[in-house]
C-alpha positions as CSV (number, residue, x, y, z in Angstrom):
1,X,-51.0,3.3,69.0
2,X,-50.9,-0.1,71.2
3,X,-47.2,-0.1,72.5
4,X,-47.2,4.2,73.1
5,X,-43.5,4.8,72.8
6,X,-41.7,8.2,72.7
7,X,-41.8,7.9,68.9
8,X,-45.5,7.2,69.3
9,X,-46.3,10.7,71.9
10,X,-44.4,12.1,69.2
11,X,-46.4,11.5,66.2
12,X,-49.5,12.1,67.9
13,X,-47.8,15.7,68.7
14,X,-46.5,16.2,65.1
15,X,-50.0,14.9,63.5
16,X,-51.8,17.6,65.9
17,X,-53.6,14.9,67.7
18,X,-52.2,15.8,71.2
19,X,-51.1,19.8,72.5
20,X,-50.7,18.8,76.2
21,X,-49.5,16.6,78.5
22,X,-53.1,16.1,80.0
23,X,-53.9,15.4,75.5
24,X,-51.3,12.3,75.8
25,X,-52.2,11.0,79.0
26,X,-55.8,10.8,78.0
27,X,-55.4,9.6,74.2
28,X,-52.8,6.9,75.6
29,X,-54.2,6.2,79.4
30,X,-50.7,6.2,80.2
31,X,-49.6,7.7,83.8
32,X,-48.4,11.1,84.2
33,X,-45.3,10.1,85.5
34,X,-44.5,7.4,82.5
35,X,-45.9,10.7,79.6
36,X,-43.3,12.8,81.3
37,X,-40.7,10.3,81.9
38,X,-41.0,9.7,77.5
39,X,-41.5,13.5,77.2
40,X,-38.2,14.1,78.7
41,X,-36.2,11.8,76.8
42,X,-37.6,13.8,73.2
43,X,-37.2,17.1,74.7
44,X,-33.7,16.2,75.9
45,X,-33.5,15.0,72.0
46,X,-34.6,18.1,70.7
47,X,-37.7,16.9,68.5
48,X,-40.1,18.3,71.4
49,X,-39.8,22.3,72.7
50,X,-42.6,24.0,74.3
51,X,-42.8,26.9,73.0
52,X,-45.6,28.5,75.9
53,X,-48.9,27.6,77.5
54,X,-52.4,26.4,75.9
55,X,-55.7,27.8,76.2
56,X,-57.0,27.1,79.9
57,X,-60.4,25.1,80.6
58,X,-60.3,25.6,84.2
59,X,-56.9,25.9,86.8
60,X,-53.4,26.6,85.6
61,X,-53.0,27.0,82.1
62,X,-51.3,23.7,80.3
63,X,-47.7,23.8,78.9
64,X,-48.5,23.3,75.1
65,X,-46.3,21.0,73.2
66,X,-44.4,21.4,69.6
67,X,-42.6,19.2,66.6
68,X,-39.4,21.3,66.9
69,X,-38.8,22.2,63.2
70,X,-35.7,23.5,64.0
71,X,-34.2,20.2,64.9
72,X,-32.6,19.8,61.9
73,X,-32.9,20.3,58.1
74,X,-33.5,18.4,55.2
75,X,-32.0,17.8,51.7
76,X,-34.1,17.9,48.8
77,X,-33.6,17.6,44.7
78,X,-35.6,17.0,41.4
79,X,-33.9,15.9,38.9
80,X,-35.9,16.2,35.7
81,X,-34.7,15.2,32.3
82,X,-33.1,18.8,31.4
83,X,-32.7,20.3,34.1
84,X,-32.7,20.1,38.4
85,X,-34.2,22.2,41.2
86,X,-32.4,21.8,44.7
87,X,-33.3,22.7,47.9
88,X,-32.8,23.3,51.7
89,X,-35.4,23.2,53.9
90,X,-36.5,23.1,57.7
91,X,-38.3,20.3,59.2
92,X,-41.7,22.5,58.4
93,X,-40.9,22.9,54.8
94,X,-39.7,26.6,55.3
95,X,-36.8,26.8,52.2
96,X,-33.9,27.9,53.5
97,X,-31.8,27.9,50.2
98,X,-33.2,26.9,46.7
99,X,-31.9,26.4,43.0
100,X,-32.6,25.7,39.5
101,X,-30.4,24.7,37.1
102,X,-30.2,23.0,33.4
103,X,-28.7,20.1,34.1
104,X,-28.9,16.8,31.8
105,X,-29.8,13.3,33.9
106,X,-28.5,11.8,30.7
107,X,-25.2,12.8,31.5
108,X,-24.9,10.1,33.8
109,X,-25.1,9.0,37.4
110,X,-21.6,10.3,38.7
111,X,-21.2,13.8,37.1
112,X,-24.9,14.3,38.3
113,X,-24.7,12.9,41.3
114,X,-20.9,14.7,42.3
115,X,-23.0,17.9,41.3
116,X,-26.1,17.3,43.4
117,X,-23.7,16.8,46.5
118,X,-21.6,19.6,45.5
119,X,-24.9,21.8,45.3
120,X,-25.5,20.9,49.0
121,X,-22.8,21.1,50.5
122,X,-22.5,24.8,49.5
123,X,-26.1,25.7,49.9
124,X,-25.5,24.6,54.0
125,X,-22.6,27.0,53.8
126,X,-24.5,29.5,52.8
127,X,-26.8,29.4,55.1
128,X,-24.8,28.3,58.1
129,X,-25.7,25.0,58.9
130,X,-23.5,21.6,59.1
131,X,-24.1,18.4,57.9
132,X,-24.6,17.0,61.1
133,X,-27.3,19.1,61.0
134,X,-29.1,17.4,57.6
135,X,-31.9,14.9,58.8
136,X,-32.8,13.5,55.7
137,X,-31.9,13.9,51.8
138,X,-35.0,12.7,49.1
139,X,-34.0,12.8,45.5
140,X,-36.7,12.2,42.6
141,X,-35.9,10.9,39.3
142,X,-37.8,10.9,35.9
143,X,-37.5,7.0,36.2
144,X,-39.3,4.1,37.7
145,X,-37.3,3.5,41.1
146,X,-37.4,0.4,43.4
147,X,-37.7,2.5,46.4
148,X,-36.6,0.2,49.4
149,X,-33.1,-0.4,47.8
150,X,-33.1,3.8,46.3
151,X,-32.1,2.2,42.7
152,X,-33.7,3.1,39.4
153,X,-34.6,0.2,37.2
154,X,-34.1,0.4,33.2
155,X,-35.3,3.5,33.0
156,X,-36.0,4.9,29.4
157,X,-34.3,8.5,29.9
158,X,-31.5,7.8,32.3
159,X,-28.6,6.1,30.5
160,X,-26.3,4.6,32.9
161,X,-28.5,5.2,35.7
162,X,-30.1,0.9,35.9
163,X,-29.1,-0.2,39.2
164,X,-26.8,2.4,40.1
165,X,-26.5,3.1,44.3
166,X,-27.4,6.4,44.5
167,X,-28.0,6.0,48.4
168,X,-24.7,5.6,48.8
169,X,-23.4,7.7,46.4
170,X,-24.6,10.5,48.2
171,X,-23.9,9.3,51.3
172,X,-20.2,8.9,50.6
173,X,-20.4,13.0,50.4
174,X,-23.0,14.1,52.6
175,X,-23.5,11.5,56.2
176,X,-27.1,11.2,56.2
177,X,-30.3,9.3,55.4
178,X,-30.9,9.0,51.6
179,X,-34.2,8.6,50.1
180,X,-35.0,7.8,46.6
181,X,-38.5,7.8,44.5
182,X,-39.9,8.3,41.5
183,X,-40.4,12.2,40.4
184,X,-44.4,12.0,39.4
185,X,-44.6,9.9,42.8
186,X,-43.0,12.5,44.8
187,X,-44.9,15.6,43.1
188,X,-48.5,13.5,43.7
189,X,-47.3,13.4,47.3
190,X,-46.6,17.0,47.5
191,X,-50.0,18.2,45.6
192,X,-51.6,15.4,48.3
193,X,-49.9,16.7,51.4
194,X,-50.3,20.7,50.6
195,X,-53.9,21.2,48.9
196,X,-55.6,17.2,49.2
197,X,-55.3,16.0,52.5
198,X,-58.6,15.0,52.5
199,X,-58.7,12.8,49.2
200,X,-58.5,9.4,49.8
201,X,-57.5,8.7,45.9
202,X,-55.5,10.9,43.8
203,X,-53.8,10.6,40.5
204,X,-50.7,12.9,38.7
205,X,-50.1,13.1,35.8
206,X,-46.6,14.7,35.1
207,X,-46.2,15.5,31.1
208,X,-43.0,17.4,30.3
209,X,-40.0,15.6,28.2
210,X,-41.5,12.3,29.4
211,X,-44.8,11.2,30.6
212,X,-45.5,9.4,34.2
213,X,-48.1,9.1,36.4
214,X,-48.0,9.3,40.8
215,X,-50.5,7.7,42.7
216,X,-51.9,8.3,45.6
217,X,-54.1,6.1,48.3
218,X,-55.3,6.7,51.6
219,X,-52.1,9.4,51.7
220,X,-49.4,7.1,50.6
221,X,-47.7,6.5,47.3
222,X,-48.9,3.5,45.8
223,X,-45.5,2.4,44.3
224,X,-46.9,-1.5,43.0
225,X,-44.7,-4.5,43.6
226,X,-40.8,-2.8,42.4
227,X,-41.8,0.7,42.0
228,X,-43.3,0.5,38.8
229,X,-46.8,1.9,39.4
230,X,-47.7,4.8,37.3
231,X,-45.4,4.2,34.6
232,X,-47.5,5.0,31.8
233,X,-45.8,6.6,29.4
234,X,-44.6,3.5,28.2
235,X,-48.3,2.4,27.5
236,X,-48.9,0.9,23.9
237,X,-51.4,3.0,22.0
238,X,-53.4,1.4,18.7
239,X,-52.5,2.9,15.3
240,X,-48.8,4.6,16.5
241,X,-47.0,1.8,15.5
242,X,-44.2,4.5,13.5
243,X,-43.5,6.4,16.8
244,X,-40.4,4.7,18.7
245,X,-40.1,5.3,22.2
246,X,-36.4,6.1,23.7
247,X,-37.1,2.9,25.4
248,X,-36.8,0.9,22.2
249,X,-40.3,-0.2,21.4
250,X,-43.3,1.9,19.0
251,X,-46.3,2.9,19.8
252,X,-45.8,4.3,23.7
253,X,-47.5,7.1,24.9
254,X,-44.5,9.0,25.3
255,X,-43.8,8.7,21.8
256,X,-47.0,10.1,21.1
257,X,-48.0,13.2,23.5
258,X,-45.2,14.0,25.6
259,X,-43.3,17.5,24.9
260,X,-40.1,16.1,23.3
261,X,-42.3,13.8,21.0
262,X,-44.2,17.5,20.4
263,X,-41.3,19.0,19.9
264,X,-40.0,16.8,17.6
265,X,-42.7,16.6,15.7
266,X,-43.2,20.9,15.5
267,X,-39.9,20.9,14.0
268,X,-40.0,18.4,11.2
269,X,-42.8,21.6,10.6
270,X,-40.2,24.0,10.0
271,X,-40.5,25.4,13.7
272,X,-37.2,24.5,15.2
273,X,-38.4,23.2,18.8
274,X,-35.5,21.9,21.2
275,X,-37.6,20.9,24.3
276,X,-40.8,21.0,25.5
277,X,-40.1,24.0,27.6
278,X,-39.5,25.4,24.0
279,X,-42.4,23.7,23.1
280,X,-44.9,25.7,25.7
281,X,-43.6,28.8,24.8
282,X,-44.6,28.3,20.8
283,X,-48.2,27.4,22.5
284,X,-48.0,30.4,25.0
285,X,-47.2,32.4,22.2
286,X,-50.4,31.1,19.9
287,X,-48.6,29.3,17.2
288,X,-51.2,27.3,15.4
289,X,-49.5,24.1,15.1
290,X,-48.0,24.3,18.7
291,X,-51.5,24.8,19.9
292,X,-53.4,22.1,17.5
293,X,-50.4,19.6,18.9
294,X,-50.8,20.1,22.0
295,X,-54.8,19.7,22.2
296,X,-54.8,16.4,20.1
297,X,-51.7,14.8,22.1
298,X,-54.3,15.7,25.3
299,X,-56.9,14.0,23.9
300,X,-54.4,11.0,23.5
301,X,-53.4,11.2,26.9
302,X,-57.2,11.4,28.2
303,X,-57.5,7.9,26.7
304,X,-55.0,6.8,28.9
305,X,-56.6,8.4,32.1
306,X,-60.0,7.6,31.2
307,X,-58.6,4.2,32.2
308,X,-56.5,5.0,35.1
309,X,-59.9,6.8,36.5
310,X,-61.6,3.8,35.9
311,X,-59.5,1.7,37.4
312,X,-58.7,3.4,40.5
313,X,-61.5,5.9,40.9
314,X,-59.6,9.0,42.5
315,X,-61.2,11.9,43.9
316,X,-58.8,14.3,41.9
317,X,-56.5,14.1,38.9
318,X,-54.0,16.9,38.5
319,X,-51.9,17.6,35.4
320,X,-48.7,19.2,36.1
321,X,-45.4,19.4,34.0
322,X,-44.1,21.7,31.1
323,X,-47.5,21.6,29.7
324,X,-50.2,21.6,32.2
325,X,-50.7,25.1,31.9
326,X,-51.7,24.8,28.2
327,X,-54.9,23.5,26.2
328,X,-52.7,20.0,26.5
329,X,-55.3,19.8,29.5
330,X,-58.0,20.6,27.4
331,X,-57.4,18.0,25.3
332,X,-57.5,15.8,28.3
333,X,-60.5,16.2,29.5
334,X,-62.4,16.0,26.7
335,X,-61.6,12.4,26.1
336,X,-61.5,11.9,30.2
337,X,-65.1,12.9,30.7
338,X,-65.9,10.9,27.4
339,X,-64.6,7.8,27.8
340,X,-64.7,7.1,31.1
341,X,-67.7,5.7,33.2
342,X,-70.4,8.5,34.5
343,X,-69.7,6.6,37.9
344,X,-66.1,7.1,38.1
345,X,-66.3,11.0,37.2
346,X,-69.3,12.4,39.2
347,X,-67.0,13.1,42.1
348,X,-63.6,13.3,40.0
349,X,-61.8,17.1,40.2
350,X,-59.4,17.2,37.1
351,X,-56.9,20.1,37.8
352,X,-53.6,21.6,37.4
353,X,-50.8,21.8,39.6
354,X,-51.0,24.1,42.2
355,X,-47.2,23.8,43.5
356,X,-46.0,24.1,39.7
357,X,-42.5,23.2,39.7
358,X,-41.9,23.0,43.7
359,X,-44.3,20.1,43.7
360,X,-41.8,17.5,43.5
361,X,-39.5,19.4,46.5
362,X,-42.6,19.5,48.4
363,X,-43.2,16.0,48.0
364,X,-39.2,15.0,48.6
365,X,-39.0,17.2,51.7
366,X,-43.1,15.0,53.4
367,X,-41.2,11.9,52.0
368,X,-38.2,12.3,54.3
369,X,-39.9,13.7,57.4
370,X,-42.3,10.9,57.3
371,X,-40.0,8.6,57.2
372,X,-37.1,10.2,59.9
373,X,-39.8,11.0,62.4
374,X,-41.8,7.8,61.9
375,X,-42.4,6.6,65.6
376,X,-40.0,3.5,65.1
377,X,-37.7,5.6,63.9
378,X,-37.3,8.2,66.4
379,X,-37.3,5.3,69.2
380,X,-34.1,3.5,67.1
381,X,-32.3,6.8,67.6
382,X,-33.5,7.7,71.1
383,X,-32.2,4.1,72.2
384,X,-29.0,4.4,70.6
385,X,-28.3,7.8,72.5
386,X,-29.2,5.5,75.5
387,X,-26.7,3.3,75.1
């Protein structure tokens, strides 16, 4: 906070840090007159309202200040191997419009993307609002994604999809800020900003038709050096040399314990199984073999995380995807607790997914705000109104 721009009195606003005038002036030591003069300019703007008066200490009671999370809206979509959930939302996360459909990623970038834009476009008619409106879009894909250029890089499950611009794609549709990121990154982010604020390490653990991994630290996604951080489902496992990965090699953990591998496997048992979603419903409905599948994949995967829990000691791990609501997590944290060092689990939480399958729009919709309303951000656009 050393230069205390209008971005800046912003954030501190937005992060709750400051209510009042008399909150800014003495957090900054900035003059009255220079807090108002930057207070003006964002109220002008529209990110500011004030909305009534604060609790009085003594004197007249002070005018309270507000994020206005009616300023605009925001874009959101998670695209998952089989199918996509879509969403419009207000600048507090409030959805406005919200869909789910089947919808193959491996159908290619253009059809998918044409769709995705198509799905906006009538989701703001629906609910009244213009493009000019639309702050921010975030898109997560089940594929690692070098996020400062928006592209997806070889990934495994998205034919057609390696280096594609899907920034601008969209943005030949729909005029507005694009952000792209890995699914599992954006549904750690989500789980993180809704029920972990407080953990300064956390780990997901997405297992549906693939398997990937988000990582949290100190409330960021740790995305490595080109966004390919958490990609373990490509991880070699001993003694699975005959399982081939979509990606081309043997032996990956995908190939092992994720749902399409389970599924694929279940049916070479003479239970026809189509998807993992297929998949959890033979284990929902006590099949034997769905069930004894899905525990010993679990315990493959708790190999896996054993290591990751090792290696970056989190606070919590949550399991989310088609089959965290199963004894998958079981299996999980048998090994987990097992393998892994007595010092790196005394304080480790292993859960489930409390957002379910809004995690990842959750996680889009902090991704975009974060980065619109960032102070240096809001002062770009604030100048170029200026001038």
């Amino acid at each position: 906070m050393s230069r205390n721009s209008a971005g800046d009195l912003l954030w501190l606003i937005r992060s709750g840090k400051a209510r009042t005038r008399g909150d800014l002036q003495q957090l900054t030591g900035m003059a009255r007159s220079t807090v108002g003069q930057r207070l003006d300019r964002l109220i002008k703007a529209g990110y500011l309202c004030e909305p009534g008066v604060d609790e009085s200490t003594g004197g007249r009671p002070p005018t309270r200040l507000e994020f206005n999370d009616q300023h605009g809206v925001v874009l959101v979509g998670h695209l998952g191997a089989t199918a996509a959930r879509l969403a419009v939302l207000d600048l507090a996360g409030v959805p406005l419009a919200q869909e789910w459909a089947e919808r193959h990623v491996a159908d290619g970038p253009r059809p998918v993307l044409d769709w995705v834009a198509g799905r906006f476009e009538s989701m703001l008619e629906q609910i009244g609002r213009s493009q000019a409106e639309v702050s921010g879009i975030g898109l997560g894909v089940p594929g690692p994604v070098e996020f400062e250029v928006g592209r997806v890089r070889q990934p495994p499950m998205m034919p057609g999809w390696d280096d594609y611009p899907i920034k601008e794609h969209l943005g030949e549709r729909i005029e507005a800020p694009v952000l792209v990121d890995n699914d599992a990154n954006l549904m750690a982010l989500g789980e993180q900003v809704t029920h972990h604020r407080d953990c300064s390490a956390l780990v997901l653990v997405k297992v549906s038709t693939g398997i990937g991994a988000g990582v949290m630290i100190n409330g960021a996604v740790y995305r490595g050096i080109d966004g390919g951080a958490g990609d373990i489902g490509h991880f070699r496992l001993h003694g699975h040399d005959d399982a081939r990965c979509l990606c081309g090699s043997y032996g990956c953990l995908a190939a092992v314990a994720s749902g399409s591998a389970l599924a694929a496997r279940l049916s070479t048992m003479g239970v026809p199984t189509g998807s993992s979603r297929q998949l959890l419903a033979h284990i929902n409905a006590g099949h034997p073999d769905a069930c004894r599948l899905a525990r010993e994949a679990g315990q493959v995967l708790g190999e896996v995380v054993a290591a990751m829990v090792c290696l970056v000691n989190p606070g919590v791990v949550v399991i989310a995807g088609d089959l965290a609501e199963s004894n998958f997590v079981t299996g999980v944290r048998e090994v987990l607790y097992r393998l892994a060092l007595p010092r790196a689990t005394r304080h480790l939480t292993v859960t489930t997914s409390r957002l379910g399958e809004r995690a990842g729009i959750v996680g889009a919709h902090a991704m975009v705000v974060e980065a619109m309303y960032a102070p240096d951000e809001v002062d770009r656009r604030l100048q170029e109104v200026a001038t």
